[in-house]
KEMI-253966 format. One line per field, with one value per residue (C-alpha): x, y, z; chain. Coordinates in pm, 1 decimal. Each point is the difference from the previous one (the first is absolute). Layout:
BEGIN
xx <- X ...
yy <- Y ...
zz <- Z ...
cadena <- A ...
***
This chain:
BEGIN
xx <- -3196.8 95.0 -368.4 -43.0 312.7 60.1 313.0 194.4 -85.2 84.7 322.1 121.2 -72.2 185.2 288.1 -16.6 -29.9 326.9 184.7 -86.4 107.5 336.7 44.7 -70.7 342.5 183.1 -114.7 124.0 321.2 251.2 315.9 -160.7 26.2 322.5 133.3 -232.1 210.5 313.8 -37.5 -61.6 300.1 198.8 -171.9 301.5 -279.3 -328.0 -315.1 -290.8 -263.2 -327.3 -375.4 -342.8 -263.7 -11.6 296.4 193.3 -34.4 76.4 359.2 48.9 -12.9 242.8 201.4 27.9 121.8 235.6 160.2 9.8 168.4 283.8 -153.8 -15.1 -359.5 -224.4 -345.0 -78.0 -363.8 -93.6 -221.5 258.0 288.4 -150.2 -11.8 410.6 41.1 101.2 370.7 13.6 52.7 336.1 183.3 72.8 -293.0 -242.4 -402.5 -239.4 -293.5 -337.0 -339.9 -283.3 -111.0 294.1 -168.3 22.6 71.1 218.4 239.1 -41.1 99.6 338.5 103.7 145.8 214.0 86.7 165.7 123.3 203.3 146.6 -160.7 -96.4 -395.6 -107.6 -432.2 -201.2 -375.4 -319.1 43.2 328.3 -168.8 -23.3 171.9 226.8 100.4 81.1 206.9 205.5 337.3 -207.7 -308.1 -158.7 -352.9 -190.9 -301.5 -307.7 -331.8 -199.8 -0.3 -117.9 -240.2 -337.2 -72.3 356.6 92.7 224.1 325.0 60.8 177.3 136.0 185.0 102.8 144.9 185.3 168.4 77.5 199.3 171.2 79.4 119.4 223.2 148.2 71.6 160.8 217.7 56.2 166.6 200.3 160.2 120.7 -200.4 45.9 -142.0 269.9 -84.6 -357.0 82.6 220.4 -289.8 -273.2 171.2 -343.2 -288.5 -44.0 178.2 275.3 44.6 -11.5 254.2 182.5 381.3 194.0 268.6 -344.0 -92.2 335.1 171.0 317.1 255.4 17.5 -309.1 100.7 78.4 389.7 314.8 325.1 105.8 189.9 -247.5 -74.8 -369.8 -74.4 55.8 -183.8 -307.2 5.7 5.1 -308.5 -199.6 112.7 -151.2 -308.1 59.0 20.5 364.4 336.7 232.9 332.8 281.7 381.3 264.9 -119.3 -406.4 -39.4 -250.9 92.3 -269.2 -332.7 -141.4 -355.0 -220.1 -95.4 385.6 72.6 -306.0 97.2 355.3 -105.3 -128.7 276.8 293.3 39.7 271.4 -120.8 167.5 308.5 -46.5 74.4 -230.9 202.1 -56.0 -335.5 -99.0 -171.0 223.8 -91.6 -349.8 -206.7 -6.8 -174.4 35.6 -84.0 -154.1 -224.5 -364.2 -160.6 -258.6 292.8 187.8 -345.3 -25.9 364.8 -109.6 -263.3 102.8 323.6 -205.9 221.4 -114.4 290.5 219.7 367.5 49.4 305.9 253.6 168.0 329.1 -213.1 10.9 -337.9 -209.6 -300.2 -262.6 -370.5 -250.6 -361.5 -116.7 91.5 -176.8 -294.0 31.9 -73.4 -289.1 155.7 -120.1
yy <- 1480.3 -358.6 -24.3 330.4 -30.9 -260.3 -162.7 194.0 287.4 -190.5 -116.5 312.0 161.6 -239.1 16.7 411.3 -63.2 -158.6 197.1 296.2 -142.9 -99.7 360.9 182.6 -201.8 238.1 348.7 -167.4 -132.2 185.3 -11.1 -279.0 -218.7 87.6 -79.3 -365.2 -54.6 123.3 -287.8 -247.8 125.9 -47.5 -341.0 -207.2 -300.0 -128.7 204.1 -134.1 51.2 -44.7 56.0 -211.0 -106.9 177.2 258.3 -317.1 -162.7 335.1 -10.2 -311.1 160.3 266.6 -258.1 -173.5 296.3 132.8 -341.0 1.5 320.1 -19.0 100.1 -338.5 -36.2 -245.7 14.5 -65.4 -51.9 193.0 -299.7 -256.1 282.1 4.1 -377.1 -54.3 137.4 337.1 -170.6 90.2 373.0 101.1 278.5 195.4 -96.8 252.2 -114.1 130.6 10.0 31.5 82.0 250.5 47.5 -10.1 -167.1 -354.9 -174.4 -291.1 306.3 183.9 -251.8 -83.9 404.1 -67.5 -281.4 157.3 284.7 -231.1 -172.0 276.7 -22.9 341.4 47.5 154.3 45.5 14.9 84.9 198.7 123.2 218.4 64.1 -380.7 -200.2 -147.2 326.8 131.1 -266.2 14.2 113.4 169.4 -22.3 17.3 50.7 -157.1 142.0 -26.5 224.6 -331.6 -334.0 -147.7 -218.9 144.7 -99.4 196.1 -301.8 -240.8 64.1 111.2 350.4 3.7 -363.0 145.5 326.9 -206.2 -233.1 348.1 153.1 -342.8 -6.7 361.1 -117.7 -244.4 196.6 261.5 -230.8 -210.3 347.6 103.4 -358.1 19.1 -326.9 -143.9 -178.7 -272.6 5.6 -90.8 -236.2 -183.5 13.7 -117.3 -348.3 -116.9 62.5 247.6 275.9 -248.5 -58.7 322.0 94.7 -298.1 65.5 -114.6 -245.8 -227.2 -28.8 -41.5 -321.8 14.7 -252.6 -299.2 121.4 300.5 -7.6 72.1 -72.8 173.7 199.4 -258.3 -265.2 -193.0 91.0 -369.6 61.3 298.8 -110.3 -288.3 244.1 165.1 -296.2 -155.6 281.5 104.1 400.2 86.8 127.6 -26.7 202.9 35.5 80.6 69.1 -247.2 205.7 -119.6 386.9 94.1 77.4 -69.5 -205.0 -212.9 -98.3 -182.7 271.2 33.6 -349.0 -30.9 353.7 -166.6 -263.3 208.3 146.1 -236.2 -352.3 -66.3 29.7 -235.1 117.3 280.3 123.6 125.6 315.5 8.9 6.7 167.5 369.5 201.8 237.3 -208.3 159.3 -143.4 47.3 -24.7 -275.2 204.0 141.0 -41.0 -187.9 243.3 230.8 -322.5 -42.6 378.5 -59.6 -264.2 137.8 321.4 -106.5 -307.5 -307.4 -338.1 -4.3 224.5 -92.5 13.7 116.9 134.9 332.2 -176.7 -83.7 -414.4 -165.7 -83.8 -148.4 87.3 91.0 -71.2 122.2 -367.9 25.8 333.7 -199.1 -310.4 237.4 186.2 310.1 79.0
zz <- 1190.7 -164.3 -106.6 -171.1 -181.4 -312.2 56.1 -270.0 168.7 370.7 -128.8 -163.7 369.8 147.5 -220.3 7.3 426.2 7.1 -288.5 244.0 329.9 -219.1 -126.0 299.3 183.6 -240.9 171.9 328.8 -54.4 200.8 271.4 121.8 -299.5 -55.0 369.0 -75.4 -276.8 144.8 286.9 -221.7 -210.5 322.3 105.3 141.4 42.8 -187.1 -73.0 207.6 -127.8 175.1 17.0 41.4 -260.5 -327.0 130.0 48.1 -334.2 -144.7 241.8 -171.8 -333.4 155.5 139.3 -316.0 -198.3 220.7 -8.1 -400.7 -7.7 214.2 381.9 206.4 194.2 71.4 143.9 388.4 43.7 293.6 245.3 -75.2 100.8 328.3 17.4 -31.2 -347.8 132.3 29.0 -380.5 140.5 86.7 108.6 -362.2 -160.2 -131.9 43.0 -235.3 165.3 -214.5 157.2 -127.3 320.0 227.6 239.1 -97.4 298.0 -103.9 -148.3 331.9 258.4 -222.7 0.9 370.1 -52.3 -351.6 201.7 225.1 -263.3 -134.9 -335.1 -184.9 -83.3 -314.6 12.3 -318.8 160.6 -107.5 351.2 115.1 322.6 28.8 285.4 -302.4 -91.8 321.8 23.6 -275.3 -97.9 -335.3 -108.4 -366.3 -20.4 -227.5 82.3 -242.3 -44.9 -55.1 -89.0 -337.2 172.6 -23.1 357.6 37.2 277.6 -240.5 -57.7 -325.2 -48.3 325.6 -111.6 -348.6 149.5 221.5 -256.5 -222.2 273.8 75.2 -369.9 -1.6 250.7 -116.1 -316.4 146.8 191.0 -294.4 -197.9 350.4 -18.2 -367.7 -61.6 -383.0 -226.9 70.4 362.7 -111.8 -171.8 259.1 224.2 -284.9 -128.4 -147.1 -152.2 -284.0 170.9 26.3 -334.0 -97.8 169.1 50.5 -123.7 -258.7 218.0 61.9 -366.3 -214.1 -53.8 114.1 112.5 -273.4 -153.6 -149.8 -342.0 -6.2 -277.1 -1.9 -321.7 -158.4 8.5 -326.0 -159.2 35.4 424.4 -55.4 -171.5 262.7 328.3 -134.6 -75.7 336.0 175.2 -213.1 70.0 -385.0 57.1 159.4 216.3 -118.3 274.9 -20.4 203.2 328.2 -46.8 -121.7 -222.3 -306.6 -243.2 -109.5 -275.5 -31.2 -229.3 -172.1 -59.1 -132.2 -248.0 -184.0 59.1 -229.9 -285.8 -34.2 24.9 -87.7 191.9 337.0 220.0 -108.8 212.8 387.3 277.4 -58.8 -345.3 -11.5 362.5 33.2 248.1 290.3 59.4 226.6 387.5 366.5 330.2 150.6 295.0 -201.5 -24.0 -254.7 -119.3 -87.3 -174.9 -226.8 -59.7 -172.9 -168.0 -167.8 -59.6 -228.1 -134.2 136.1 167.9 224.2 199.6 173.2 417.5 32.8 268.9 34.6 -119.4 -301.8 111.3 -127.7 264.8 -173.1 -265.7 61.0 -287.8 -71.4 28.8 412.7 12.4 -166.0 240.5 311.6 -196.1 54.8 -368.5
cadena <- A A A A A A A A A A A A A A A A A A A A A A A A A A A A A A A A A A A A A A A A A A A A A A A A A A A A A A A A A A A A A A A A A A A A A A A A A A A A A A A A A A A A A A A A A A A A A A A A A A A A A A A A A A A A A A A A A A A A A A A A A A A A A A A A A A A A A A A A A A A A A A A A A A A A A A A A A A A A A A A A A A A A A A A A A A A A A A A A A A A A A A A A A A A A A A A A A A A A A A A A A A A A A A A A A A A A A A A A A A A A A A A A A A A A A A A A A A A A A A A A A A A A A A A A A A A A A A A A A A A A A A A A A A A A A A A A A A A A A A A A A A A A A A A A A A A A A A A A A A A A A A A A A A A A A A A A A A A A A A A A A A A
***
């Protein structure tokens, strides 16, 4: 076939193979999916999860985003399980087990001391007649009319059918747990995804470093707090550390066209009231959506008793390339 077709043509086939093996999961999903999910819903232990060659790289992918999303697993490779590693199985645990065939005979000899444990077995085969399947507690097939190979022996839509229903599944049990975007981003601390949704307690400077003067400081004291800490403005709090108003640069140099007597002149005097603040548990995307759309450079942390906790400035967002 590969010699009769270009390789446009070969790799469209290919792609249309698997695109088909994916789509036709969706006419099968049923009770039994449901009941899969339910189990792993009620997991009181760790997802196993567990197949040989190309099905077990593709549990590692399953492994992995389960993980990320709020469902603890980790992957048990099959031959080493039955060399000691099956003491990673305990009683509570659900295993899913992936093998096209069913029949894969590492996966076969460990369904016995699975039971044994008193783990739970969830199946995702091409086979529900299968050993594995028979087996099982539920069973999901991922059964395929062909794979993309043109020799249809390498694994190829079988593989990607498998790692669609493991994503469907973790999906759906990412929804049933009320998983956020915060939880996400507790569990992604680095790398873009981190950033983006780092929050906004990591990024402001707080403490010492935040820009603060209470209302009846001089504008000589005031001038000086927002050089000393090169944010372009200061807080200004009441005798209880509440916000009660800001003053920037922008503030001072129209400040200065207008008045000769500046230094005269109190934080008070001079402050804008009612400043708009954040959370400090909130995300930084949503602090540089603010930011941008009422035009500022910096933005107040503050507490529900209105106490300044820090200040967050478009420079930080810039220093972990979020923009």
């Amino acid at each position: 076939m590969s010699k009769t077709l270009s390789a446009l043509d070969l790799a469209r086939k290919v792609l249309k193979t698997e695109a088909d093996a994916i789509l036709s999961l969706m006419d099968r999903l049923d009770g039994d999916f449901e009941r899969a999910v339910q189990l792993l819903y009620e997991c009181p232990g760790r997802v196993i999860v567990t197949g040989m060659g190309k099905s077990g790289i593709i549990c590692r992918k399953i492994a992995a985003t389960l993980s990320s999303t709020g469902t603890s697993a980790i992957f048990l490779h099959p031959a080493e399980a039955i060399h000691g590693d099956l003491g990673l199985v305990r009683e509570g645990d659900v295993v899913l087990a992936l093998s096209h065939s069913g029949e894969t005979e590492e996966l076969v000899r460990l369904l016995e001391s699975i039971k044994r444990i008193g783990a739970r077995l969830i199946a995702m085969t091409g086979q529900p007649e299968s050993t594995l399947a028979k087996a099982a507690d539920v069973t999901l097939n991922c059964g395929i009319a062909e794979e993309a190979c043109p020799m249809n022996l390498v694994p190829t839509a079988s593989t990607t059918a498998a790692l669609a229903m493991g994503d469907a599944i973790a999906m759906t049990l990412l929804v049933r747990k009320g998983f956020r975007e915060e939880d996400f981003a507790n569990l992604h601390p680095g790398g873009k995804l981190g950033k983006r949704l780092m929050r906004v307690e990591h990024l402001m400077h707080s403490g010492a470093a935040a820009p603060i003067v209470e209302a009846a400081a001089r504008m000589p004291d005031v001038i000086h707090e927002m050089s000393d800490k090169r944010l372009g403005m200061t807080c200004i709090v009441d005798a209880r550390g509440r916000l009660i108003g800001i003053f920037t640069d922008g503030d001072l140099r129209r400040l200065m066209q207008a008045s000769a007597d500046v230094l005269s002149l109190t934080a008070e005097d001079v402050m804008k009231r009612n400043p708009r603040t954040i959370r400090r548990d909130m995300l930084a995307v949503e602090a540089l959506k603010i930011m941008e759309t009422h035009k500022i450079t910096s933005v107040v942390v503050a507490a529900d008793d209105g106490t300044v906790e820090g200040v967050v400035h478009l420079h930080d967002l810039w220093r972990t390339q979020m923009i």
